[in-house]
N, C-alpha and C positions, 0 to 999 in steps of 0.2 A: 643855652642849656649847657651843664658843666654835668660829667658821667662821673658819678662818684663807689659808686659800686657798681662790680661785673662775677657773674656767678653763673652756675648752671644749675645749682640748687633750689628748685621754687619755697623749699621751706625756708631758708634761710633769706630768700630773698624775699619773700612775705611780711619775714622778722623788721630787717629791714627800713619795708617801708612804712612799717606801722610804726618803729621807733622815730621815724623821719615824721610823719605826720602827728603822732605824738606831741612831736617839738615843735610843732606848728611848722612846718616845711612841707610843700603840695613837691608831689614824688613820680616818676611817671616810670613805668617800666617798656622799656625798648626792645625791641628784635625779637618778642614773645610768636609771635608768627613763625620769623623766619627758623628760630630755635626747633620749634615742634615740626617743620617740614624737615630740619636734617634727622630727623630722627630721634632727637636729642641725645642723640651722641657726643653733642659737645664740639661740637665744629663750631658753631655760632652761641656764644654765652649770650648772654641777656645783661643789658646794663640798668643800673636806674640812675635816672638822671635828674636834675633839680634843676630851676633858673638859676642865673647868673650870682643875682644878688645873695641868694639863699646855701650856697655853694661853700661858705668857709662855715657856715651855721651847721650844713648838714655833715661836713668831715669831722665840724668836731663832735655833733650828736653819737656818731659814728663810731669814733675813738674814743670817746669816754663808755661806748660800750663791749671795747676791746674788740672790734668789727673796721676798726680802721685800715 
């Protein structure tokens, strides 16, 4: 798994994953637990992470939507 975006923003990371899934890339959002037990304060961001293979598909889905 390769983390290609880190946020604390659930809308933005929402956007995201649905642009990732979109492009046909399965999307998995990380640390969503641990995130809301600090408070979300922002100690712990949230990553979304992709498989290996899917990793230079999903930076560039990313940066072509100026989100890189």
């Amino acid at each position: 798994m390769k983390v290609v975006a880190v946020s604390n923003d659930p809308v933005r990371l929402s956007f995201l994953i649905a642009l990732l899934e979109d492009a046909g890339v399965a999307a998995i959002l990380l640390d969503r637990h641990a995130s809301a037990m600090d408070g979300s304060i922002g100690a712990v961001p949230r990553r979304i992470a992709v498989a290996d293979a899917d990793a230079a598909t999903a930076r560039r889905v990313l940066a072509e939507a100026g989100e890189g």
